[in-house]
VOGU-3710 file (C-alpha; in Angstrom, 3 decimals, decimal comma):
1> xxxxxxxxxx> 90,881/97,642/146,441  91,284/100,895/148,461  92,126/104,132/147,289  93,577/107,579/149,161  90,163/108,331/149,779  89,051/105,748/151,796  87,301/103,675/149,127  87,290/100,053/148,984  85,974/98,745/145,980  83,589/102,186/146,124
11> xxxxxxxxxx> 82,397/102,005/149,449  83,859/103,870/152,041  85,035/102,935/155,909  82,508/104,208/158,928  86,009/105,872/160,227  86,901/107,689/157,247  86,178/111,178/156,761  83,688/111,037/154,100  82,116/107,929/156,296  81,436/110,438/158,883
21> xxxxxxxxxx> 80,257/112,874/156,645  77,629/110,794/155,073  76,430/109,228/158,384  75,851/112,631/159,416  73,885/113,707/156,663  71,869/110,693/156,790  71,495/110,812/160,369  70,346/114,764/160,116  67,834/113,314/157,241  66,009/110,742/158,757
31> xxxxxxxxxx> 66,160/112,459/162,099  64,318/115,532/160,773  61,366/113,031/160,130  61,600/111,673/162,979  61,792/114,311/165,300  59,168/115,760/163,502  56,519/112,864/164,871  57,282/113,344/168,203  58,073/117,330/168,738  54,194/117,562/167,586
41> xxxxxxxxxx> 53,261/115,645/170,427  54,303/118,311/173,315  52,373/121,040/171,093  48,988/118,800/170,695  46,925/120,301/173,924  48,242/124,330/173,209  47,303/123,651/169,123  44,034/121,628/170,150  43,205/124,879/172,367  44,012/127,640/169,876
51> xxxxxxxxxx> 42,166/126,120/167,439  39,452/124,981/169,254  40,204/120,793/168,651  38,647/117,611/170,173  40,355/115,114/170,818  39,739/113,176/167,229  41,239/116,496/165,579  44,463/115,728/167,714  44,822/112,196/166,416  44,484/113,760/162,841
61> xxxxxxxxxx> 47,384/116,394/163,328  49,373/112,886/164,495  48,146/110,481/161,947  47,868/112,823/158,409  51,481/112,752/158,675  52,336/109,053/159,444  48,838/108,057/157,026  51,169/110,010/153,884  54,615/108,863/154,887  53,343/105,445/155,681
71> xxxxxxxxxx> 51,503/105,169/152,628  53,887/106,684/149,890  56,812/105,388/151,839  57,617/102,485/149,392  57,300/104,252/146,382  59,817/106,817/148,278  62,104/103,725/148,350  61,575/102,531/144,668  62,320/105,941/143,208  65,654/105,782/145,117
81> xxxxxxxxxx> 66,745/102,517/143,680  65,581/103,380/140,124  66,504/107,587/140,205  69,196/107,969/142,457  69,000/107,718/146,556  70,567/111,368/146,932  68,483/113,095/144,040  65,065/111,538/146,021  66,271/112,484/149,342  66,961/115,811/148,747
91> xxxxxxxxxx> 63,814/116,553/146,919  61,881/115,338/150,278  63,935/117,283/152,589  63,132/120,086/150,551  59,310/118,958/149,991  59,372/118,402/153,825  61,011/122,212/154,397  58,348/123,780/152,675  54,805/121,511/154,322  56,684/122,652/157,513
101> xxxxxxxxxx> 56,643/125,977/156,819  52,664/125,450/155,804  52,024/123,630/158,983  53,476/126,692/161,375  51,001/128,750/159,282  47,878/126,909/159,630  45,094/129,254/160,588  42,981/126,065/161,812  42,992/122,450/162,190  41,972/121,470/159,059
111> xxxxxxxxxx> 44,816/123,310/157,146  46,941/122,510/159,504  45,714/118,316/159,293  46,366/119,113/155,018  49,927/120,143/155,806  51,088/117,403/158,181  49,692/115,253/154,936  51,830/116,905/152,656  54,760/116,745/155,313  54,291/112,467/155,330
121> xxxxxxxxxx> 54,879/112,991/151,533  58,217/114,846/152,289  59,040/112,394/154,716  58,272/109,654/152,323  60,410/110,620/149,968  63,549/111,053/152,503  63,346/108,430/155,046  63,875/105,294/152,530  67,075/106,839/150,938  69,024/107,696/154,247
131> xxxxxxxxxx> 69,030/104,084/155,154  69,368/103,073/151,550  72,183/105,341/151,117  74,487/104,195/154,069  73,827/100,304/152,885  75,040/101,110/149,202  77,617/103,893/150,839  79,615/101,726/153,171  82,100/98,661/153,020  79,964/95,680/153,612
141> xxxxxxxxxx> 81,567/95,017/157,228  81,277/98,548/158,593  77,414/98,519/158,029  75,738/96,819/161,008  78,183/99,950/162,644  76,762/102,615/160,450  72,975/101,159/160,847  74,038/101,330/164,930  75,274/104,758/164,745  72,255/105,651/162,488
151> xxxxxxxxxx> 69,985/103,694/164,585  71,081/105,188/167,866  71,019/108,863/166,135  67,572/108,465/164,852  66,253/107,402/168,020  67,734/110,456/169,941  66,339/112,214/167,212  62,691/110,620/168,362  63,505/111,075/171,955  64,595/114,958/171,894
161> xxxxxxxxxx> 61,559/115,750/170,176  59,426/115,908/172,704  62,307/118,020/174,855  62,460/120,379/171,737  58,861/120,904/171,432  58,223/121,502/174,769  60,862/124,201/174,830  59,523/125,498/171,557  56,205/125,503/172,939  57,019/127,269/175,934
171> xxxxxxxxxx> 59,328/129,949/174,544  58,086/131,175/171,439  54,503/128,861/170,588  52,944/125,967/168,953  53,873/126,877/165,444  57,374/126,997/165,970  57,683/123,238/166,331  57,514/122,858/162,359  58,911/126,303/161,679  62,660/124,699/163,233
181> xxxxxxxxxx> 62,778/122,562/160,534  63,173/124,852/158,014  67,492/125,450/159,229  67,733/121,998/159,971  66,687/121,550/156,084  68,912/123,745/154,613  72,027/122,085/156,793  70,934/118,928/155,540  70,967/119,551/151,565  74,481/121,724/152,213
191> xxxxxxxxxx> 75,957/118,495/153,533  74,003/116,080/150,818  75,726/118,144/147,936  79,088/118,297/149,319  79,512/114,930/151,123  77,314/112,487/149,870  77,782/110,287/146,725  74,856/109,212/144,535  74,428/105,649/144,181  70,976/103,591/142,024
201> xxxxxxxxxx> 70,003/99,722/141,525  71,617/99,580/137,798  68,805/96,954/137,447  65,683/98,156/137,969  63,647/98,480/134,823  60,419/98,370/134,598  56,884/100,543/135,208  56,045/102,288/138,539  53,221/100,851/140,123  50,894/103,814/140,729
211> xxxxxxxxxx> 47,993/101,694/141,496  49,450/99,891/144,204  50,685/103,159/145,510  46,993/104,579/145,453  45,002/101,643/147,236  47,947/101,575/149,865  47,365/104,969/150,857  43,568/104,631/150,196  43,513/101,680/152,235  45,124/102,957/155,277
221> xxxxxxxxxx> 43,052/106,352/155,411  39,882/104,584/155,139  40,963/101,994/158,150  42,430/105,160/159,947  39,129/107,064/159,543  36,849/104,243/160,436  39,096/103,647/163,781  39,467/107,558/164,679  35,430/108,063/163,942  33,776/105,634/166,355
231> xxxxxxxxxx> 30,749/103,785/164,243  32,157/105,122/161,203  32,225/101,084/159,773  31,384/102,424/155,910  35,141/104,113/156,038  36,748/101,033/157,888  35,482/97,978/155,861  36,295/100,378/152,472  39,381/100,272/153,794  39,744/96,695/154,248
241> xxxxxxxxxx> 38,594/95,625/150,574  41,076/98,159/149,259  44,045/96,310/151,481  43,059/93,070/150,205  43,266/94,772/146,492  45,971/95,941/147,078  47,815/92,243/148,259  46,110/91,093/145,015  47,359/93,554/142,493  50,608/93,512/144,275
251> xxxxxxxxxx> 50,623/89,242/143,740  49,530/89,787/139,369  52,165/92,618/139,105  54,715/90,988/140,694  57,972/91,626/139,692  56,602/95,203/138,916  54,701/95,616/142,524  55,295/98,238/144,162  56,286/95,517/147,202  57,721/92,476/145,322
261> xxxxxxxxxx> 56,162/89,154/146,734  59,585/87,859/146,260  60,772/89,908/149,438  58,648/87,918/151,724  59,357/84,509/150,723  62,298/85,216/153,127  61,194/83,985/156,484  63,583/86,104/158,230  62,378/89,612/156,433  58,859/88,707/157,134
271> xxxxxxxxxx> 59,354/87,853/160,787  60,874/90,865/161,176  58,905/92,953/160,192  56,315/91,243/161,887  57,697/92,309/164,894  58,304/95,746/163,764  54,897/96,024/163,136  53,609/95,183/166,692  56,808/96,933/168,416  56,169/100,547/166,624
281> xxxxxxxxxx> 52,483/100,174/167,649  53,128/99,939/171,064  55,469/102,894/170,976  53,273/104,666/168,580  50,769/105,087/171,581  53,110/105,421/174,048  54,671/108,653/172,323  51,499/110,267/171,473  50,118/110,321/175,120  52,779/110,360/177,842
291> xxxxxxxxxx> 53,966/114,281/177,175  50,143/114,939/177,150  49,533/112,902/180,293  52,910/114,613/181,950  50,709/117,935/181,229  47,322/117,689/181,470  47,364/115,556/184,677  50,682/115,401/186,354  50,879/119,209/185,845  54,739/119,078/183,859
301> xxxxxxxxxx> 55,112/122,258/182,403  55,792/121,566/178,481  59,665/121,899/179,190  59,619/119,558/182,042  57,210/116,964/180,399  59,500/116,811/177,242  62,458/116,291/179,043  60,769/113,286/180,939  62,753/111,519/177,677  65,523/112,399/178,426
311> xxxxxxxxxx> 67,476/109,464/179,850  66,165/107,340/176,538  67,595/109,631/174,590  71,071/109,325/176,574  70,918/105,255/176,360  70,101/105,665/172,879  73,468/107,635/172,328  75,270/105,681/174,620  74,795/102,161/173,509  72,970/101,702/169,726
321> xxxxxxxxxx> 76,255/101,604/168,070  77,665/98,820/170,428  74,080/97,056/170,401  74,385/96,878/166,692  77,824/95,603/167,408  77,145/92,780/169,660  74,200/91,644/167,409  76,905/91,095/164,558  78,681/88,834/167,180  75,924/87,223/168,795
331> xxxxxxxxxx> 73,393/87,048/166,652  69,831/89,750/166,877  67,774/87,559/168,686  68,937/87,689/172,218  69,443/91,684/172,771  65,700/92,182/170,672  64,428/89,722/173,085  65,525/91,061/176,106  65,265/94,598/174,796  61,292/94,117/173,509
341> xxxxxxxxxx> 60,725/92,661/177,325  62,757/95,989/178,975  60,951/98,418/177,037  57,314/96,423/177,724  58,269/96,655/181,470  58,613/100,484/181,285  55,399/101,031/179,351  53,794/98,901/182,460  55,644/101,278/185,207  54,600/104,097/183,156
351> xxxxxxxxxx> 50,594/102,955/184,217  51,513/104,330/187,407  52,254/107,677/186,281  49,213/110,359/187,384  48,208/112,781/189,254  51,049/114,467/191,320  53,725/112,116/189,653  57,212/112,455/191,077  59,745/112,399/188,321  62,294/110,287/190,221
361> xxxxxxxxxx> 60,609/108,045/191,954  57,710/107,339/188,787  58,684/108,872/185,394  62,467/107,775/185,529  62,535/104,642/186,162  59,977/103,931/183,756  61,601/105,669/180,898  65,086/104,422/182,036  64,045/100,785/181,226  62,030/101,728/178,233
371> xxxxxxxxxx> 65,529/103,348/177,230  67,601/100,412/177,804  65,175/97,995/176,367  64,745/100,563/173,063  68,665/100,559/173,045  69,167/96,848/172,356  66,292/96,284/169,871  66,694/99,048/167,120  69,858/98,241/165,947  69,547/94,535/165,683
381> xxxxxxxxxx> 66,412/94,764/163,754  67,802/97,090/160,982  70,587/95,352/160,566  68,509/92,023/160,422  65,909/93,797/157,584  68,963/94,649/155,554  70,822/91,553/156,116  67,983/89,462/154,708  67,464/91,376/151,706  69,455/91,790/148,562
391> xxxxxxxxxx> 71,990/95,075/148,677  70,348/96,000/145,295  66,936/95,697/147,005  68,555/97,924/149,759  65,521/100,741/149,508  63,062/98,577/148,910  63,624/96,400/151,854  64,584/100,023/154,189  60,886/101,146/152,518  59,170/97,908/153,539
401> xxxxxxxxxx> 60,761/98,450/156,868  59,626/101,929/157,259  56,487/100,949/155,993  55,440/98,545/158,551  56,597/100,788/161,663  54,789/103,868/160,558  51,368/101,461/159,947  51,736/100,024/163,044  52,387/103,608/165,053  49,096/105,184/162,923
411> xxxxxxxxxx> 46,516/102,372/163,389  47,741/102,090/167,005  47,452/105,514/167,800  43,806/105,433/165,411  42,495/102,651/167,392  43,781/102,443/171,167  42,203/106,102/172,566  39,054/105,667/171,809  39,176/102,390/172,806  40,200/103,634/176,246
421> xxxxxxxxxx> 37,992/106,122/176,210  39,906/109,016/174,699  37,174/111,226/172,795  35,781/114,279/172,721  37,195/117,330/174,862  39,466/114,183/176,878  42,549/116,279/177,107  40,726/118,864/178,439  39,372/116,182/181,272  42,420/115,346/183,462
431> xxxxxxxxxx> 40,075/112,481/185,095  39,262/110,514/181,916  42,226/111,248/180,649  44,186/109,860/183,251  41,859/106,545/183,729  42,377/106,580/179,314  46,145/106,355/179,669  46,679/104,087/182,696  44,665/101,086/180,334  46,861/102,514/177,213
441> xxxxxxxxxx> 50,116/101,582/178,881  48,709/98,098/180,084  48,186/97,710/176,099  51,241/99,273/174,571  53,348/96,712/177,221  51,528/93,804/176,652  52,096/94,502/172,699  55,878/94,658/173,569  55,650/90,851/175,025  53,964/89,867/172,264
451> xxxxxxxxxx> 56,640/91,072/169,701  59,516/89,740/171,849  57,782/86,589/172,251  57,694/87,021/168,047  61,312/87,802/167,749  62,223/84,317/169,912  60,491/82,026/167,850  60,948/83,437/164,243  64,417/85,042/164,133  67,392/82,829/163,850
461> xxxxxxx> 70,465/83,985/165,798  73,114/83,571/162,648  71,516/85,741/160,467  73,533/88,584/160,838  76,575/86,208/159,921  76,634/85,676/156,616  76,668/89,293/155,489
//
């Protein structure tokens, strides 16, 4: 039943006022995190100058951050469900406010390393419930809308941070790329307050699982550290006997895991986030060198290498909402298909990018298809994680989700430079760099075939239909 408001049954239309008002805030949320991983990037070769860097130290600044959020992420989602969504979110935008402020104050790179931690932790906490938030928010047929519209959002979100950053960088320094999330934050908890209702699984009971929580984030930084610190194996296979503890606790605590082995027995939710594990580490590597690589060899200013993204960000505006749309009709697997192979094809024109690049002829067609291709797949895949998990599950299967794409951006991004030969003083070396990056793209594209080979086989086309 629906009431003056715009409530049906307690959820509310995407159309409505209040709809628009929680999308926003949601949107704003989950952007701030996002934008926050990629605005860094632009900064990484004036911060790895002024305080004296290598290369390794740069891959920290990048992967503290994702190791925290990645690692905490699903205990972000599972204090949603159980606490309230709202009450968690706003205590990580806050939490993420105040690392930010921390980061733009970092005397070196070790402090500054510590405070991109502490900012994963914010961004832990938030990213979960946004998601979470419009699935228990919305009428049930409005939501593969809302999860466009947040999709496309977020992504601009991704895309304009390297734009932002390099105007940051360029017009008032490095540390102002966290210190401009500190209005953004306070916009974000005046709009949660006002606008957004609170909303919990009634049914979640139960104890916390702090061990799980403690080898997953164990786990990861031990991996990460062994990949980062070439011959550093003592770090890497820790790290792999505390993953495998971790499935196994996770498979004797179960239904108290911190990931339920009852998620997975859905073929669909698995597949998926197969997928979005291989997808994210493609673009993972792809976003931490290409503003570096417009810079240190192509000779982009910081403004002009950020706005290389431009034209994503534009498709990603443009046509998210309607993706998300048309995967409702159709059915996710064709557009993540066809969008996987576009955005694999413009990480392979992107390999041509070097010294003396022309924009228009080199960096915008490249982008343009990596764009389009990002365009059809993000919406589709939300909407298929949330459509194959229970609504009451709704963070837990957003935190899963998150989860998987922020592993699968920090290992990539851990293991593919110095596999390419991206140590030492390398962004300092516009030769090795640029011979680094040409064989990085080659990988990061051939990752996208793989994951829209994936999505062919594994995801069914009606999934979408039922909900």
């Amino acid at each position: 039943m629906s009431d003056p408001a715009g409530r049906v049954n307690g959820h509310v239309a995407v159309k409505s006022a209040r709809g628009r008002w929680i999308l926003g805030a949601t949107v704003l949320g989950s952007g701030l995190a996002l934008l926050d991983g990629t605005v860094v990037n632009v900064a990484l070769p004036f911060l790895g100058r002024e305080l004296d860097a290598q290369m390794d130290g740069l891959q920290w600044t990048v992967n503290a951050y994702t190791l925290t959020l990645a690692g905490l992420i699903l205990l972000g989602g599972s204090l949603g469900d159980r606490y309230g969504r709202r009450r968690i979110f706003l205590v990580g935008v806050v939490w993420f406010a105040i690392a930010s402020a921390l980061c733009g104050l970092s005397p070196n790179i070790e402090v500054l390393i510590a405070a991109r931690a502490l900012q994963g932790v914010g961004g832990a906490l938030l990213t979960p419930g946004s998601l979470a938030i419009i699935q228990a928010s919305f009428v049930r047929h409005d939501r593969p809308r809302a999860v466009g519209v947040w999709s496309g959002l977020g992504g601009v979100a991704s895309a304009v941070g390297p734009l932002l950053g390099g105007w940051v960088v360029q017009t008032a320094g490095w540390r102002w790329a966290f210190l401009i999330n500190l209005p953004f934050a306070v916009l974000i908890v005046i709009v949660t307050l006002r606008h957004v209702p609170e909303s919990r699984d009634e049914e979640a009971a139960g104890r916390f699982d702090v061990l799980g929580s403690v080898l997953a984030a164990l786990a990861l930084a031990g991996i990460t550290y062994g990949l980062i610190q070439q011959g550093a194996a003592v770090p890497l296979i820790a790290g792999l006997v505390l993953a495998a503890a971790f499935v196994v606790v996770e498979v004797r605590r179960s239904p108290d895991a911190l990931v339920p082995v009852g998620i997975f027995r859905d073929r669909v939710f698995t597949a998926v986030n197969v997928v979005t594990l291989v997808m994210y580490a493609a673009m993972g590597v792809v976003f931490f060198l290409l503003v570096v690589q417009l810079q240190v060899v192509s000779g982009f200013s910081p403004i002009a290498a950020g706005m290389a993204m431009l034209p994503a960000t534009i498709l990603m505006m443009l046509l998210s909402a309607r993706a998300g749309e048309l995967a409702k009709r159709y059915g996710p697997r064709r557009p993540m298909t066809i969008g996987l192979l576009a955005a694999g094809g413009g990480f392979l024109a992107m390999s041509t990018i070097g010294f003396g690049a022309s924009y228009a002829f080199q960096v915008l067609p490249a982008v343009t298809l990596f764009g389009l291709g990002l365009s059809a797949t993000v919406a589709p895949l939300t909407a298929t994680v949330l459509a194959s998990a229970d609504e009451r599950h709704a963070g837990m299967a957003s935190g899963v989700n998150n989860a998987v794409a922020r592993t699968g951006g920090l290992l990539a991004v851990a293991a593919v430079p110095p596999l390419v030969g991206l140590v030492g003083d390398a962004f300092q070396n516009p030769p090795v760099f640029d011979a680094g990056f040409r064989t990085a793209m080659l990988i990061s594209g051939a990752m996208m075939v793989v994951a829209a080979v994936l999505t062919w086989v594994t995801i069914r086309s009606n999934v979408l239909a039922a909900d």
